[in-house]
N, C-alpha and C positions, 0 to 999 in steps of 0.2 A: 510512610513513604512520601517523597518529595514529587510532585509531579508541576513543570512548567509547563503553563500553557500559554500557548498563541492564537489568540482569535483571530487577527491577519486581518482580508480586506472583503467587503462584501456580504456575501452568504456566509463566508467562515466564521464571521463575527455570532450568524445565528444558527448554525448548526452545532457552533462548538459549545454555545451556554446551554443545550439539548443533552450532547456530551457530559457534560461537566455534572449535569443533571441528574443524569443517571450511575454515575461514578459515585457521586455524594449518595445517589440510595443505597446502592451496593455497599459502602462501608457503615449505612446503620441496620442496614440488613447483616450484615455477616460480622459485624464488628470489629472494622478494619480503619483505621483513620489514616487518611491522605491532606497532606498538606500541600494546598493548590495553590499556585502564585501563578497569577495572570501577569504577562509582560506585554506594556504597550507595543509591542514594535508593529507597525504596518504602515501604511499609504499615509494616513492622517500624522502621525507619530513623525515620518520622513518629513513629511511637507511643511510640519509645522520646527522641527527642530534639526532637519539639515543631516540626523544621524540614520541610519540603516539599521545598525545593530552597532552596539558600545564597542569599545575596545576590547573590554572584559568578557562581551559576551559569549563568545564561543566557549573560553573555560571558566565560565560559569556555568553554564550546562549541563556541560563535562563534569566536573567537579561539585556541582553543588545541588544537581536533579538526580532521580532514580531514573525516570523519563521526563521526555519532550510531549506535549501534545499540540500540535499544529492545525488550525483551519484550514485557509485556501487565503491565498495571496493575488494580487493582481489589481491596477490601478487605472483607468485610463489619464489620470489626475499625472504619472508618472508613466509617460512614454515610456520609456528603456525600460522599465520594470527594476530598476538595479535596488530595491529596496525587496522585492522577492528573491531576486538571484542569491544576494547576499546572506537573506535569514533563511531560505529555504536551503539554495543548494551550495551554499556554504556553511550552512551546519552539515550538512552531508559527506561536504569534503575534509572539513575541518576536525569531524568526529567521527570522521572515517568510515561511513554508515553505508560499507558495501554493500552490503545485501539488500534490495527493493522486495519484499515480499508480498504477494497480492494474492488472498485467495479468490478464486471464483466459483461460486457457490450458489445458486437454481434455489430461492426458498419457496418458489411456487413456480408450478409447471405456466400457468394465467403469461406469468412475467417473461417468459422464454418467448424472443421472435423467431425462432426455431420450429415447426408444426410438431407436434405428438413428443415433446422432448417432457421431461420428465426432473425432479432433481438427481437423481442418481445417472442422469446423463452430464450435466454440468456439473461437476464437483473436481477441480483439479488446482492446483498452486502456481504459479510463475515466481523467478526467483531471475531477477533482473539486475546484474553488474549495475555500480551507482555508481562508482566514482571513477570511471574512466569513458572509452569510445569517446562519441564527439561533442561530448557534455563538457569537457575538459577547458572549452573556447582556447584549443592551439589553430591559430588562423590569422588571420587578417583580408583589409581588401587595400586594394592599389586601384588607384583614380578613381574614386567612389563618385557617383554622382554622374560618371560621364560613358558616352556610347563605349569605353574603352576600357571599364569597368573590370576587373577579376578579383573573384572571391575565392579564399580558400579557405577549408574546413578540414584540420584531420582530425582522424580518428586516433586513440592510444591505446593499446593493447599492451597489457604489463602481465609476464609469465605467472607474478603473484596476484596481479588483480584476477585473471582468470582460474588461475588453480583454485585459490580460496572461496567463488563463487559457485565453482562447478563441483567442488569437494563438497560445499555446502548444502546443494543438491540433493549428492547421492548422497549424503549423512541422514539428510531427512527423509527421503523414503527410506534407508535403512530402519531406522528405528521404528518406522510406518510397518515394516514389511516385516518385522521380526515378532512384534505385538496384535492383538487385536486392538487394546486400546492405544489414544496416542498417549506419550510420553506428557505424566501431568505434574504440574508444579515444581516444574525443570527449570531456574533459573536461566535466561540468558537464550533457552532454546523457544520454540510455539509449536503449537499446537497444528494451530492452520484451522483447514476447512473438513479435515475429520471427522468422519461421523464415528459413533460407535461402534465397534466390530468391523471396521474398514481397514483394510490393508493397500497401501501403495506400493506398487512394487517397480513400476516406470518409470524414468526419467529418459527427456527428448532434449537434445540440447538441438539448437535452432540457428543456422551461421549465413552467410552468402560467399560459404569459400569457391564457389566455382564462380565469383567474378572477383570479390574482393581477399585474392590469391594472397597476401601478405599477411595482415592481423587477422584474418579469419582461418589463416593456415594454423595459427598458434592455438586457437579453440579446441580444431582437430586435435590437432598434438597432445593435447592437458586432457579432452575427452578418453580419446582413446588409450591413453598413460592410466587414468582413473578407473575406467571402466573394470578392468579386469580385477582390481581390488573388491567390487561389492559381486560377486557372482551370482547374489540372489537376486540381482536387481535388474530389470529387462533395459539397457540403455541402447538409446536409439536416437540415430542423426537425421535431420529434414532439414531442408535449405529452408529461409525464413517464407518465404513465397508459397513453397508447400505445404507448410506449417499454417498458416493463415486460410488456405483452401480446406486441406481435414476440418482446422476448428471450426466450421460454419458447417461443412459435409458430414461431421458424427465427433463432437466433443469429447463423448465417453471414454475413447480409445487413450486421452492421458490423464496423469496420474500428476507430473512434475515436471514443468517445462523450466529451462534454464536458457539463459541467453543475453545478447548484450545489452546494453544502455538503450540505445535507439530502438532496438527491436524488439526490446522490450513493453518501453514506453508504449510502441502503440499495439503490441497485440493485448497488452490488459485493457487498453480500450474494448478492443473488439470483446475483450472477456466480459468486462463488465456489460454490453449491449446484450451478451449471452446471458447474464443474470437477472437481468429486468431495468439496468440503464445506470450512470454513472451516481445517481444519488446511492444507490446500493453497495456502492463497491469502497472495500477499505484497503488499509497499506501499513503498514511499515516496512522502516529503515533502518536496518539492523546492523551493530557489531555487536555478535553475540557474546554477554557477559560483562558490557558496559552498556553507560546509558544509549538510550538509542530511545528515535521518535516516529511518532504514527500520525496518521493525518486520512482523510479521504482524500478517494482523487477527483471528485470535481474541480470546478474552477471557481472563481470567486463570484460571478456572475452578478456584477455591483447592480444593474439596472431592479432584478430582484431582492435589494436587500434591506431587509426591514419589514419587506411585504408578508411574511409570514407563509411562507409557501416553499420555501426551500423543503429536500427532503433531508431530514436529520441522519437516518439510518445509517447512512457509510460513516457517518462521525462515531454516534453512538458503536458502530461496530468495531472501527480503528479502534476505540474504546475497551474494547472487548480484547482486541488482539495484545494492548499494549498491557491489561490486567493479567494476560496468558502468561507474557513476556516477563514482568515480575514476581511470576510464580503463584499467582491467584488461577489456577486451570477452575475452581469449582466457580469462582465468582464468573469468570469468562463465560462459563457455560450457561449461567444464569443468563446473565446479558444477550447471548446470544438466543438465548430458549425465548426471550421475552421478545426481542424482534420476531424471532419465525413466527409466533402469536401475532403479534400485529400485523405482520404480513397477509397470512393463512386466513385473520378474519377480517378483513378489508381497513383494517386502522392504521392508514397511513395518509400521505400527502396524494394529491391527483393524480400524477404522472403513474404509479400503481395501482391506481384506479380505488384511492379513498377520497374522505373528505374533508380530514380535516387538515391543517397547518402544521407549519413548524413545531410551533411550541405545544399543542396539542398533542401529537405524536410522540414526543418526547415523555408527555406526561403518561400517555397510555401507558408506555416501557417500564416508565421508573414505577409504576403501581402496580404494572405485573411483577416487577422484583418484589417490592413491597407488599404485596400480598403474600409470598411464597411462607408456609407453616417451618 
């Protein structure tokens, strides 16, 4: 298997050679060989040679990866950021990576800001529209600069951006909801945040149709056109504001949130605060049955890079997710058993209240693989 990867700028540089780390044990553990190509592009890469991403490079990607694996992007060396927008969210648009998939997942009660919450209270999916809403940059401003200033930002709503992300939804708890186990070594589909013997049977799609009447009217429409297709499947409408109040007042109640780009974006924030904080939380961006790329969601957090203190986990996990995604479910699961060990017995970076480093923590994972009989 072909796997590109992007270290990008900052902490992505050292979470992702953590990543990479334990990728390479998993295949002399299970005997799987992955052919890894690091591709310079990031901040230094722009600065020094003027390019963002090649000509070729979007269908290179395309065409000549199984997967993407992405760091964390961002520059302060590069105001406008347009060397992140370009390799991050035009590979998104370019390779059409509707789906934003984020599980959030409690692997110790300690980590939850939540009181008396539990994992089997935090355990639910968001599946977040990519390639449209107001990510799209249809806008412009008129007299920039001056008291007389107007900005405009729309949003895009496309009947097949949204059928395709909310069908993709209720597919996934279906298959959740018709099994105890989840569906393993499915090419193209994941796993997610699934325990074993877990059934979802939820999905909440999340809109603000009762102010923004037009593209949110269209969510409506595609939800309730869908709904009555999966009948085993409990679906359920909350304006985005409501939606944001439950998940901090009783998490457990979903299963599978669905919604748009924007509100998307920041309720897997609040998810990931729900799991024990951004270094924990992983992602992909998926077109299911082509390539498609994973990445954590922190930020690049240059001022920390190189110190050895970033937390590797959401890399190493994304990791996890994107092994799910090429049809490795036993290797994922290793991956993932070997984090919740690390987690459960304090072997991790500060902020989860360990003590050791980046590269440390890393090493912990890849030798809990590597011990496995």
């Amino acid at each position: 298997m072909r796997i590109a990867v992007i270290p990008g700028d900052g902490i992505g540089v050292d979470v992702t050679a953590e990543a990479v780390k334990v990728v390479r044990a998993v295949g002399d553990v299970f005997g799987r060989r992955f052919e890894i190509e690091t591709l310079p592009w990031s901040a230094d890469h722009y600065l020094q040679t003027g390019v963002t991403i090649p000509p070729n490079g979007y269908a290179m990607l395309r065409d000549e990866f199984d997967a993407v694996f992405i760091g964390a992007l961002g520059d302060p060396r590069v105001p406008d950021n347009r060397h992140a927008r370009d390799i991050l969210l035009g590979t998104r648009f370019e390779l059409d990576l509707y789906v934003n998939y984020r599980p959030v997942t409690l692997l110790d009660s300690r980590l939850c800001p939540l009181k008396d919450r539990t994992p089997s209270d935090v355990n639910f999916v968001v599946f977040r529209e990519n390639t449209e809403g107001l990510y799209v940059n249809v806008g412009g401003r008129f007299k920039a600069g001056t008291d007389d200033e107007v900005a405009i930002q729309e949003e895009v709503n496309t009947y097949k951006g949204v059928h395709r992300i909310v069908k993709h939804a209720f597919e996934y708890a279906q298959i959740r909801s018709a099994t105890l186990r989840p569906a393993q070594g499915r090419p193209g589909f994941h796993r997610g945040a699934s325990l074993p013997g877990e059934r979802r049977r939820r999905v909440c799609m999340a809109d603000k149709s009762n102010a923004m009447t037009h593209g949110h009217a269209l969510w409506q429409r595609v939800f309730k056109d869908l709904a009555p297709q999966y009948p085993e499947i409990d679906a359920r409408h909350l304006y985005i504001d409501a939606l944001a109040l439950l998940m901090v007042q009783n998490p457990s109640q979903f299963d599978v949130i669905v919604t748009n780009n924007l509100f998307g974006d920041i309720i897997t924030d609040l998810g990931a605060a729900l799991q024990g904080g951004l270094g924990l939380a992983a992602s992909g961006n998926l077109h299911p049955g082509k390539t498609s790329m994973f990445e954590p969601v922190h930020g690049s957090a240059p001022p920390l890079a190189g110190k050895n203190v970033a937390n590797p986990m959401g890399a190493i996990l994304s990791a996890a997710l994107m092994l799910e995604y090429l049809g490795l479910a036993t290797e994922a699961t290793a991956v993932e058993a070997a984090v919740q060990q690390a987690v459960t017995t304090g072997q991790g970076t500060r902020e989860i209240g360990g003590t050791l480093g980046t590269r440390e923590t890393g090493d912990v994972i890849a030798r809990a693989l590597r011990s496995r009989t």
